[in-house]
C-alpha positions in Angstrom: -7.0 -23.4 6.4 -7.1 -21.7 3.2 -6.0 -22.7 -0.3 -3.2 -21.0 -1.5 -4.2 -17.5 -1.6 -4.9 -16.3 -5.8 -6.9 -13.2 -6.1 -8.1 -11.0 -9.1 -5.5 -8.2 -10.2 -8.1 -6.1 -10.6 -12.1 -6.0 -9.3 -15.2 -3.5 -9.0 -17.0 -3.1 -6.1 -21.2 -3.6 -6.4 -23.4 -2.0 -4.0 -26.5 -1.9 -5.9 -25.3 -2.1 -9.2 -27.5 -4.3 -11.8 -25.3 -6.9 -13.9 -23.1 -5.2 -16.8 -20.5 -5.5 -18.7 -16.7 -5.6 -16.5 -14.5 -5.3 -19.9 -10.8 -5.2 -18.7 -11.3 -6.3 -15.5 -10.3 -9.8 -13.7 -13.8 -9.6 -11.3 -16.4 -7.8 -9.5 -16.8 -7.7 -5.5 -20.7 -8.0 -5.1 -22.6 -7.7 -2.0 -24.8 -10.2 -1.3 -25.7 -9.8 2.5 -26.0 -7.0 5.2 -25.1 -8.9 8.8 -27.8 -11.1 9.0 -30.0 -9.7 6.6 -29.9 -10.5 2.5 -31.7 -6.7 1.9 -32.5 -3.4 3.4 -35.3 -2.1 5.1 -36.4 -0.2 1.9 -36.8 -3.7 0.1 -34.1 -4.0 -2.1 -32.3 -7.8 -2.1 -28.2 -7.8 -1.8 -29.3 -11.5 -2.2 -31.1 -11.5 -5.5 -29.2 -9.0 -7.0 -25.5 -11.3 -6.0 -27.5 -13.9 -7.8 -28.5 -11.7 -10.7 -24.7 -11.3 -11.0 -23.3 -14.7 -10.4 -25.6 -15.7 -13.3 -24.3 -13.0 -15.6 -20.5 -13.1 -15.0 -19.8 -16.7 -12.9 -16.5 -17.1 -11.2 -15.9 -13.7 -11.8 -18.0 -12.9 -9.1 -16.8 -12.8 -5.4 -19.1 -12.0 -2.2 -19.2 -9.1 -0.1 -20.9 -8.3 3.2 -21.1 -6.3 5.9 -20.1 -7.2 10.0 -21.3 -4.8 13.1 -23.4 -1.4 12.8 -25.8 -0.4 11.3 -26.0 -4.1 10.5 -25.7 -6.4 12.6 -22.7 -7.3 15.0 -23.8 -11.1 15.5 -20.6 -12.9 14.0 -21.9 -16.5 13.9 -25.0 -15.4 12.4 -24.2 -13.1 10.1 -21.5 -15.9 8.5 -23.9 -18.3 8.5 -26.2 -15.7 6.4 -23.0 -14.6 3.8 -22.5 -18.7 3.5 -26.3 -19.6 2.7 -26.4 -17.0 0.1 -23.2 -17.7 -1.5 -22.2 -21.1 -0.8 -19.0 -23.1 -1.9 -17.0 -19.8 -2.8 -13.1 -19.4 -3.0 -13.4 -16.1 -1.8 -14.8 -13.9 0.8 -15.2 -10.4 1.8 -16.5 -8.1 4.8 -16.5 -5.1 5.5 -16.1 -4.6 9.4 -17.9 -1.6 10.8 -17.1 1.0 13.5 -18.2 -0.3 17.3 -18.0 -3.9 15.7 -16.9 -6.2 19.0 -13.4 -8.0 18.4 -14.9 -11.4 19.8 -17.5 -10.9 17.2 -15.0 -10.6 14.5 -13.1 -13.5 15.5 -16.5 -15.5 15.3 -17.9 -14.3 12.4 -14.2 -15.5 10.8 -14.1 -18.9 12.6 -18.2 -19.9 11.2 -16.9 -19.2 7.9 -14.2 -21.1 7.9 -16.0 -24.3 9.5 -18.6 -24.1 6.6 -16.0 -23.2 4.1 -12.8 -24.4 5.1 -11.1 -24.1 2.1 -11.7 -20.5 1.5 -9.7 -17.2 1.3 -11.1 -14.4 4.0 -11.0 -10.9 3.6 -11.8 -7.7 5.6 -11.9 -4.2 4.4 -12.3 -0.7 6.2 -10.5 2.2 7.0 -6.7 1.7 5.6 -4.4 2.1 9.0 -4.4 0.7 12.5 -4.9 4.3 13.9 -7.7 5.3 11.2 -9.5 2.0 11.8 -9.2 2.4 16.1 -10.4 6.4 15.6 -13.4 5.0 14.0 -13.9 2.0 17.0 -13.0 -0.8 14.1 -11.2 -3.5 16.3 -7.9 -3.4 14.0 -6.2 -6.2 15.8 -9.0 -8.8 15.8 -9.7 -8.3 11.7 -5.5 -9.2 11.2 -5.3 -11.9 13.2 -8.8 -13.1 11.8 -8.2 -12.8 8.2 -5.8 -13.9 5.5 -6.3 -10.7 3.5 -7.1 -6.8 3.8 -8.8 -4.4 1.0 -7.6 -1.2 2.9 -9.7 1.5 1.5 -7.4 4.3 0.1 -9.7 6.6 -0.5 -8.6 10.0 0.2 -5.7 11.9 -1.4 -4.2 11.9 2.1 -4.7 7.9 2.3 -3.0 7.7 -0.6 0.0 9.8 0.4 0.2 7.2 3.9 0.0 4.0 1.1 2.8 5.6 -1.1 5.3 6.6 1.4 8.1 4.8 2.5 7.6 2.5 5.9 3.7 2.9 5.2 1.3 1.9 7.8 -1.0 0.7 5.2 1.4 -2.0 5.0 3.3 -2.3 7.8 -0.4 -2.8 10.0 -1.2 -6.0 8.3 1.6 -7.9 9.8 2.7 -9.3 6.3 -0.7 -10.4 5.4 -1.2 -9.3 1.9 -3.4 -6.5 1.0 -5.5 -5.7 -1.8 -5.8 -1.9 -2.3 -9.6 -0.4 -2.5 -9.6 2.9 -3.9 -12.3 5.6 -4.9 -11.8 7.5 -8.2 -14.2 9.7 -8.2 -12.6 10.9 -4.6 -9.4 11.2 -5.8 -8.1 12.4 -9.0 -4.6 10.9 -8.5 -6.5 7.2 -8.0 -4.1 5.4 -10.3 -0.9 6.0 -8.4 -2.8 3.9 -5.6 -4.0 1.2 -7.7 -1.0 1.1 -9.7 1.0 0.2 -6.4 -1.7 -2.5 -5.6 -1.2 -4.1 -9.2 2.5 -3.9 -9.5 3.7 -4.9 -5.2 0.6 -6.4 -3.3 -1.9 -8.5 -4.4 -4.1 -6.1 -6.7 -6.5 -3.2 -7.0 -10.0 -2.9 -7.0 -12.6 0.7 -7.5 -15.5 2.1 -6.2 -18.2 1.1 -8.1 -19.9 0.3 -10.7 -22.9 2.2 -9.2 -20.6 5.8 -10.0 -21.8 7.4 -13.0 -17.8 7.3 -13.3 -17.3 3.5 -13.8 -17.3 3.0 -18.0 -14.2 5.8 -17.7 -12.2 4.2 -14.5 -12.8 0.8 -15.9 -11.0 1.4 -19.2 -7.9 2.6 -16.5 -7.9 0.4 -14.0 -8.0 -2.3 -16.7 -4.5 -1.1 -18.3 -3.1 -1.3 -14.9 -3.7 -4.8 -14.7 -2.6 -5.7 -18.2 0.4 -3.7 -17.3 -0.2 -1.4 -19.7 2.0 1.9 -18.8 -0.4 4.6 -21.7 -3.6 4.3 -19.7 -6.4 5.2 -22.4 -8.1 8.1 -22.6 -11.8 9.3 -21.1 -13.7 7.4 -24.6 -15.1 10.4 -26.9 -18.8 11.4 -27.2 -19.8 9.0 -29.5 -20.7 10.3 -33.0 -24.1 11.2 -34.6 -26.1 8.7 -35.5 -26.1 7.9 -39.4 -28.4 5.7 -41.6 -27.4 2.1 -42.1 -26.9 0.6 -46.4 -28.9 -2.8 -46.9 -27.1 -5.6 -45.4 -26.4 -8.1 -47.3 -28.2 -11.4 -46.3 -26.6 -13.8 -44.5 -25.5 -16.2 -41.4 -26.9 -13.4 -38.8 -24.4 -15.3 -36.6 -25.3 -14.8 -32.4 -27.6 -12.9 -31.2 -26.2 -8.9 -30.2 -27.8 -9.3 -26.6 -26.8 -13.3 -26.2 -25.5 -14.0 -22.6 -22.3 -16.2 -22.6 -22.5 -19.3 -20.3 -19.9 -19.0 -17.7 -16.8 -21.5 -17.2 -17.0 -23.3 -14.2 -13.4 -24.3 -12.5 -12.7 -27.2 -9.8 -9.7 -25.1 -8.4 -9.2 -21.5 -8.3 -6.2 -19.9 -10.1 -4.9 -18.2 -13.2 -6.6 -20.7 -15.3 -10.0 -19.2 -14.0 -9.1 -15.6 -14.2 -7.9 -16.0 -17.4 -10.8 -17.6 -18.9 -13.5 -15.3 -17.4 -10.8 -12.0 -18.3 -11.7 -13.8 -22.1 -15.3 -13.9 -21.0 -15.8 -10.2 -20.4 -13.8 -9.6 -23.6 -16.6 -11.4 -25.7 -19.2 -10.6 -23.6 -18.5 -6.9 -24.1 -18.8 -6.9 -27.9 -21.8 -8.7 -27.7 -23.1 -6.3 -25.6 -22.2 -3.6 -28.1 -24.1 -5.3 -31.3 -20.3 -7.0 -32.1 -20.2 -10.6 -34.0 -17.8 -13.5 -32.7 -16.8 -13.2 -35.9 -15.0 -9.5 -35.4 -11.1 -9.2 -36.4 -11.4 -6.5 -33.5 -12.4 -9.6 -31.1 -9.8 -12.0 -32.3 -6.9 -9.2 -31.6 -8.2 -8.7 -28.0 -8.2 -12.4 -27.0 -4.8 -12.7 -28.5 -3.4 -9.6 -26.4 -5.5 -11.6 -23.4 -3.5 -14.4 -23.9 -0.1 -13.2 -25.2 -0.1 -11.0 -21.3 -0.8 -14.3 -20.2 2.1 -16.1 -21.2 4.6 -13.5 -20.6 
């Protein structure tokens, strides 16, 4: 059985994505494996880049993969395959696809949880019972299998079926609890979605870093999970470059482009969401050329930590 269930308020989804900065948010859903395979036919490694990130953001990384066509629908196999890439996680996510069996689901879940009993599973796909069956997505099997769903509210009509009253986004998981996936760049109203995930189920999470969109949602999504109610602006152009005076010599203090070591935790909770949201505070003005030293820095991790406490 699973640990008592603690996920990030709010995540990114990788596809391809290369390692970056997540500034503002609690985590980043990476895939790592395709059924039974760590890469695609064109040669690019889910595997290696999963790795890539684990070594750039730690904790703050949680697994993805995906069960049944075009992958494959072998459930045994293709946990074993998510498990030898990412081993000893706290967390787990698959996306089921259309025409995937229901006795492969329920075997794909079972392997998981005999290599990793203490784990959280998750599934994500379509958002409803009647969405998920139109598409040949055995709706039934994934609940009962599961602990938790990312339905994907995609769609300004999805959204409009999450926000109403008696919604079938929540009433179909049978009072499991539900993490909602949404897609900024295909709906402009995206927050109302992801503000409901925050503030009455277990959190939010965006599609993905790979958009073009992901420095603007970011910034967003982030105030949601802080529980900020101003979300901040689109940033503005940023302004012509000027000549720098002298500096004046001294300590040059860390290195701009230095990678912070991540904090490993015995037991998942707040305590490690906290630490790695502190992590991706620092590790974002390094990024950016920014000192330890920064007053800027020192106010963040304060508001980090005063949220915390409240």
């Amino acid at each position: 059985m699973a640990a008592r269930l603690t996920l990030p308020r709010t995540a990114a989804w990788v596809w391809h994505g290369e390692p970056r900065s997540i500034f503002g948010l609690d985590a980043v859903f990476v895939r790592c494996a395709s059924g039974t395979s760590g890469g695609t036919p064109g040669g690019f490694s889910y595997a290696d880049n999963f790795r890539a990130w684990t070594a750039a953001r730690g904790p703050a990384v949680i697994p993805w993969s995906w069960l049944g066509p075009p992958a494959s629908a072998d459930g045994v196999a293709s946990a074993e395959t998510l498990c030898a890439i990412a081993p000893g996680q706290r967390v787990y996510i698959v996306e089921v696809g259309p025409e995937t069996p229901p006795g492969q689901v329920a075997a794909f879940a079972a392997r998981v949880r005999q290599l990793e009993p203490i784990a959280a599973l998750g599934f994500s796909t379509w958002p409803s019972r009647a969405e998920a069956e139109e598409a040949a997505v055995p709706w039934d099997a994934c609940v009962e299998a599961f602990d938790f769903g990312l339905p994907q509210v995609c769609t300004p009509a999805q959204r409009e079926l999450l926000l109403r009253d008696g919604s079938p986004v929540v009433d179909d998981m049978a009072g499991k609890p539900i993490h909602v996936a949404v897609f900024p760049d295909a709906d402009p109203d995206w927050v109302d979605s992801a503000r409901l995930g925050v503030l009455e189920h277990a959190g939010a999470s965006a599609w993905s870093v790979d958009q073009s969109s992901f420095s603007n949602w970011r910034r967003q999504l982030g105030a949601l999970g802080e529980g900020r109610q101003q979300l901040p602006a689109p940033p503005s152009p940023p302004p012509s470059p000027r000549p720098e005076p002298r500096p004046v010599a001294r300590d040059p203090g860390p290195d701009p482009h230095e990678t912070l070591t991540p904090v490993h935790f015995d037991e998942p909770g707040e305590l490690a969401l906290l630490a790695n949201r502190i992590l991706a505070v620092v590790q974002a003005r390094l990024d950016t050329g920014g000192k330890l030293t920064d007053d800027d820095l020192v106010t963040d991790i304060e508001n980090i930590l005063r949220d915390s406490a409240s």
